[in-house]
PAMINU-172812 format. One record per residue (C-alpha): x, y, z. Coordinates in steps of 0.5 Angstrom, whole numbers, plus 500, padded with zeros to 3 digits. Example, Ala and Ser with C-alpha at 12.3 -4.5 7.8 and 13.67 -1.06 7.14 Angstrom:
525491516
527498514
END
This chain:
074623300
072617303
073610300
074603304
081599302
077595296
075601293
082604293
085598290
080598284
082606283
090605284
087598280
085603274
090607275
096603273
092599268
091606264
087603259
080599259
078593265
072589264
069588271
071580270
078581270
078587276
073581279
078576279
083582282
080584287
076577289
070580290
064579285
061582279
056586282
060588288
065591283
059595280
057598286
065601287
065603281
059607283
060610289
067611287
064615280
059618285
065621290
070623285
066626279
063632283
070634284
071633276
078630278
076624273
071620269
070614268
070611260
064604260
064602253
061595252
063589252
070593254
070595260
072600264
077606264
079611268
082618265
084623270
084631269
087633274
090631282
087625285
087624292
085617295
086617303
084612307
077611309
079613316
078620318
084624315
083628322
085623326
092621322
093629322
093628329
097622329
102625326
102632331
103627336
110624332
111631331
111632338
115625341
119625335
122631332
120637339
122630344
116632347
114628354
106628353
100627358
094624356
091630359
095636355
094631349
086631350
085639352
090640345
085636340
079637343
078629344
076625349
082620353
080614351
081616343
089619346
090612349
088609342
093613338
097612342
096605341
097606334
103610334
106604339
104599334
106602326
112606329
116602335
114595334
120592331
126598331
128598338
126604342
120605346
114609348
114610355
109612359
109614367
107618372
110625368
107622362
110618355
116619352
120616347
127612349
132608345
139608342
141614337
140608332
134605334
131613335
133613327
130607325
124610328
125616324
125611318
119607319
116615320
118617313
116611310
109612313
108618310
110617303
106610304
100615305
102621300
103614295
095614295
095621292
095618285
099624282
102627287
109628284
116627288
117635290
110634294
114628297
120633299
115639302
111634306
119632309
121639309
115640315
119636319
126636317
126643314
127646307
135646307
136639310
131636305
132640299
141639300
140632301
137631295
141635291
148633293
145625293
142626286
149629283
152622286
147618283
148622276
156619276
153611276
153608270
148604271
140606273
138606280
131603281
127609285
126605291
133604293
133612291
128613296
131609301
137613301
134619301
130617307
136615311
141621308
135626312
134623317
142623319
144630317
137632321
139628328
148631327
145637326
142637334
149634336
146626336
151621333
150613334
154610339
159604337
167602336
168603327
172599323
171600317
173604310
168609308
168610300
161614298
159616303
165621306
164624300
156625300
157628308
164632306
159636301
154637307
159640312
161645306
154647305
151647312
157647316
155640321
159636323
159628322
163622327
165616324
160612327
155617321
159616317
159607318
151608318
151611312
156607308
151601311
145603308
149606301
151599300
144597302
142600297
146599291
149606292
155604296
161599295
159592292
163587296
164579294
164576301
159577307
160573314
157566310
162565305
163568297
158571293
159568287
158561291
152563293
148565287
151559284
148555290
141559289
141558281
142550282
136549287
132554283
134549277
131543281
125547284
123548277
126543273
128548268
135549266
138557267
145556269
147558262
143564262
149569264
144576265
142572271
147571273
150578273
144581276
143577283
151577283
150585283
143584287
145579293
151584297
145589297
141584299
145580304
146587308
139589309
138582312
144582316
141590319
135587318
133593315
126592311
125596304
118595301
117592294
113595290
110589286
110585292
102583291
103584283
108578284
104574288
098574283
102574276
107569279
105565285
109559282
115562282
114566289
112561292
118557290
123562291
121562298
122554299
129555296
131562301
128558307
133553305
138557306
136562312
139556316
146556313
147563313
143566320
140570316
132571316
129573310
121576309
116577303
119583301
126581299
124574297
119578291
125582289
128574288
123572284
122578279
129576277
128568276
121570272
125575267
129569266
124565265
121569259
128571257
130564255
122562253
122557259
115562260
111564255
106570255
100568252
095572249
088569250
083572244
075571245
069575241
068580247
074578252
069576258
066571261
067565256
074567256
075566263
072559262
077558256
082560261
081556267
081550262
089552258
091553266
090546266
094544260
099549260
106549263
106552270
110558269
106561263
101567264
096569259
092575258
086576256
083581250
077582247
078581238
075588238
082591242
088587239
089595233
093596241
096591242
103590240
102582238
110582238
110582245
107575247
110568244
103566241
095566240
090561243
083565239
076563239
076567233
080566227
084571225
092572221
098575224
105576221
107577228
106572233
103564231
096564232
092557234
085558234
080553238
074551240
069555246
070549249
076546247
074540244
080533243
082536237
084543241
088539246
092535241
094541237
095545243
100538246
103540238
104547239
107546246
112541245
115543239
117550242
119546248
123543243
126549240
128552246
132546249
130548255
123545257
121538258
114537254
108536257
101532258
095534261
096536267
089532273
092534279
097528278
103531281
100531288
098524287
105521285
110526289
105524295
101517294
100516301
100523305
095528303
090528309
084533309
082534317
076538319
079542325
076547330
081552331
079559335
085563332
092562328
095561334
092555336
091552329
099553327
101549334
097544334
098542327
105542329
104537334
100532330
106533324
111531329
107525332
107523325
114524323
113528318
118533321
123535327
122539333
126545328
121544322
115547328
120552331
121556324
115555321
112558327
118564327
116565320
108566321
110571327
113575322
110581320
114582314
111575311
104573309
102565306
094568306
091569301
084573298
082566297
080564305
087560304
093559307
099556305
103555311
111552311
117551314
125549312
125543308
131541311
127539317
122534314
122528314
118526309
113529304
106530305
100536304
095536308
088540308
085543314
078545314
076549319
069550322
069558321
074563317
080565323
084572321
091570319
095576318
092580311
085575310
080571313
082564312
077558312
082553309
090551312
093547307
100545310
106543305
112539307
116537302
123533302
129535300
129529296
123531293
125538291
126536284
117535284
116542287
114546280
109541279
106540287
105548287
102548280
096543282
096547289
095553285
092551281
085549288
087555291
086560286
079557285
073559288
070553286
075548286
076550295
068550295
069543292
074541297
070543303
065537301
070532300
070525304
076523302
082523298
079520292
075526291
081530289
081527281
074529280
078537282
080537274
073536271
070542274
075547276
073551269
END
């Protein structure tokens, strides 16, 4: 089946949602427009029901749903030719310790020089970028070198490829997973390796998430694979090996292969890792304890929310950041699975989150990436809702479509920062369990024994807004742990930054030139150090970091300890220039002091706030000065 990127997104949109979308809400999802959401779902119909993988369920004024009847394989539009040949070609560098030629390679494919030389361009890129060993090419061809540990790490990022592409394979089960691994590995070192490492996760008291699963699982393979060629890491051992000697004792009686010390501290590593290992309460930066305690204190201060009472907070990152801080420390990368979903639902947090590690990165020498940063702030989001520092709120509209996105973009205006709404139409609350949501705002009145409903106006009129200033603060009131709030008219940009929001028309050619020259006019201005330019340039470069988003803006920043003053500057280009993920038109620079950090909540709301707007970036681009900016909260909606 051949779909482009979007069109996957909407299936696996679908998938996950199992129930029914509107095509306003996948709109929004997907940042494209209604009508190019139809046509998806069109061509999306046209591939998939010829094959009676699924239907598409439509019922008016709810949306669509999508119900599978049996596998659905979703591959990348790319021709599933060239990735088979790809992963031939790994086969052959990789696993057989091939050298190739261009010519044997082009006469064994049947394809032309040209399409060799770009894959194996690709495979330099995707597998060997940043794990250390090379794809070498010389008279007697292409060959792979590097350390036995950076051939290892090649190994892993080959694993994670081919499951990233099964994982588009809707219903495609683990077993399927652990096949496609035994092709390469063989049938006895996969399915011993899961067998052994199930039966030690089995003895845990606690649940392990899948992704910390599927990590060890990798590297267990991986390291049983390479020993039983005779490959070892190089390297002097001075550790103790707890899990691990066990794990690696049960293979040698199973398979008879014999492992070094220097296997056994690789796999202790990654064990730990992954919270399957021996938690320990120091690391090279200091005590765990103190810093969980430090990253709640500037979480607090960020956010202005009070969680140091909150003891599952607590215990959670206590268990979290040795795993955490090991990984970083190897820099080993472990891809979240809700990465995208978080900075969508929770970009507040995310984004918060960020300028508090990027705080820390200094003191500790560690670089942190997206990946790790979203694991964060699933962890203070939790909290959040868990003390009702966050509500969840349940929007209620005739037909649950464009009026209510109206509705919406007005309450985003009013609410707490940290709260998140959800639409529904009146017709589906019978499957809704209204026991989940703090409370109702509804343009149709209706009773719940539940859940308190407050019903407003269309156009949320004095009256709403007063009744909704009452229903807030009296449950800020009540939970002791938010300050009440006003209106909010984009006033924290105004009062954290009275003198320094500057909107600049560039004509930038590419990121590169668009990230130094920013640079060089905040140092003229003093905004920020020398340092500041280094690390936000060093993060941008970061392939495992993204600031770009679907909107055509980007949010670049840098460690707040290196500026000197707060100031957030729109730079608008004459022509959108790639980023890293999107096409970006707009670059807004933010630089906030320390001194300003308790202020941070309210200047990322108003960014947010634009930044999520079509119309509100649209506006932007016609601004003439500053002033402009207090006409965003009249027309954002």
């Amino acid at each position: 089946m051949m779909l482009n990127k979007r069109q996957l997104e909407l299936v696996l949109l679908l998938e996950k949602a199992n129930k029914f979308l509107t095509k306003e809400f996948i709109s929004q999802k997907l940042n494209v427009s209604i009508r190019t959401v139809s046509n998806d779902i069109s061509r999306i119909r046209d591939e998939l029901l010829q094959n009676g993988d699924f239907e598409f369920i439509s019922k008016a004024g709810v949306g669509v749903r999508l119900k599978k009847r049996g596998l659905i394989s979703v591959m990348p539009s790319e021709d599933s030719s060239v990735f088979a040949r790809r992963f031939d070609m790994m086969d052959m560098l990789l696993f057989q310790e091939q050298t190739v030629t261009y010519e044997v390679l082009s006469e064994l494919f049947l394809v032309s020089k040209s399409s060799i030389k770009n894959d194996l361009l690709f495979l330099k890129q995707t597998f060997f970028k940043k794990n250390g060993a090379e794809l070498i090419g010389s008279f007697q061809g292409t060959k792979i070198v590097g350390s036995e540990t950076q051939l290892q790490n090649t190994f892993l990022t080959f694993n994670k490829f081919i499951c990233r592409i099964h994982d588009q394979n809707l219903d495609i089960n683990f077993e399927e997973k652990l096949k496609t691994l035994s092709k390469y590995y063989g049938r006895e070192i996969v399915e011993t390796c899961w067998e052994i490492l199930y039966e030690h996760v089995k003895s845990y008291t606690i649940e392990i998430a899948d992704i910390y699963m599927a990590e060890a699982l990798n590297v267990f393979i991986i390291l049983v694979y390479r020993a039983s060629k005779g490959y070892h890491p190089q390297g002097e051992v001075d550790v103790s090996f707890d899990a691990c000697n066990t794990l690696l004792v049960s293979v040698t009686e199973r398979m008879g292969i014999e492992f070094s010390s220097t296997d056994m501290r690789r796999f202790e590593t990654y064990l730990s890792n992954n919270k399957l290992g021996a938690a320990h309460e120091q690391y090279e930066g200091g005590d765990i304890p103190n810093l969980v305690a430090t990253f709640i204190d500037k979480m607090e201060q960020c956010l202005g929310v009070e969680l140091k009472e909150d003891g599952g907070l607590k215990e959670a990152l206590s268990k979290h950041f040795p795993a955490l801080l090991s990984r970083l420390q190897i820099r080993e990368v472990i891809e979240n699975p809700f990465l995208e979903q978080i900075k969508v639902e929770y970009p507040i947090t995310f984004s918060a989150v960020w300028l508090v590690v990027t705080e820390l990165e200094r003191a500790m020498c560690l670089a942190f990436n997206d990946n790790e940063v979203g694991f964060l702030a699933i962890y203070i989001q939790s909290a959040l809702e868990r003390n009702h520092i966050a509500n969840k709120i349940l929007v209620v509209c005739p037909t649950g479509l464009a009026t209510s996105q109206l509705l919406v973009n007005k309450l985003n205006q009013l609410l707490p920062s940290l709260d998140t709404m959800e639409v529904s139409a009146i017709s589906q609350l019978k499957y809704k369990d209204l026991t989940q949501y703090d409370f109702v705002i509804s343009t149709v009145p209706f009773a719940s024994d539940d859940v308190e409903v407050q019903v407003v106006s269309d156009v949320l009129n004095a009256e709403d807004i007063s009744n909704l200033y009452t229903l807030f603060n009296r449950k800020a009131v009540a939970s002791k742990q938010m300050k009440s709030f006003t209106v909010k008219h984009f006033m924290a940009l105004y009062s954290s930054t009275p003198n320094s929001i500057q909107i600049m028309d560039k004509q930038y050619l590419n990121k590169n030139q668009a990230l130094e020259e920013i640079s060089r006019n905040l140092i003229h201005n003093g905004f920020v150090s020398d340092e500041f330019v280094q690390d936000i340039l060093e993060r941008e470069n970061d392939p495992d970091i993204s600031t770009d988003l679907p909107t055509g803006v980007s949010i670049p920043h840098g460690n707040p300890a290196f500026v000197n003053k707060t100031g957030i500057f729109f730079i608008r280009n004459h022509k959108p220039i790639f980023w890293g993920k999107h096409a970006v038109k707009m670059i807004i620079v933010l630089c906030i002091a320390q001194k300003d950090h308790h202020k941070i909540n309210g200047i990322l709301s108003d960014l947010y706030s634009i930044v999520e707007s079509k119309k509100a970036i649209e506006m932007i681009y016609q601004f003439k000065n500053i002033d402009d900016f207090s006409s965003l909260s009249e027309h954002i909606g």
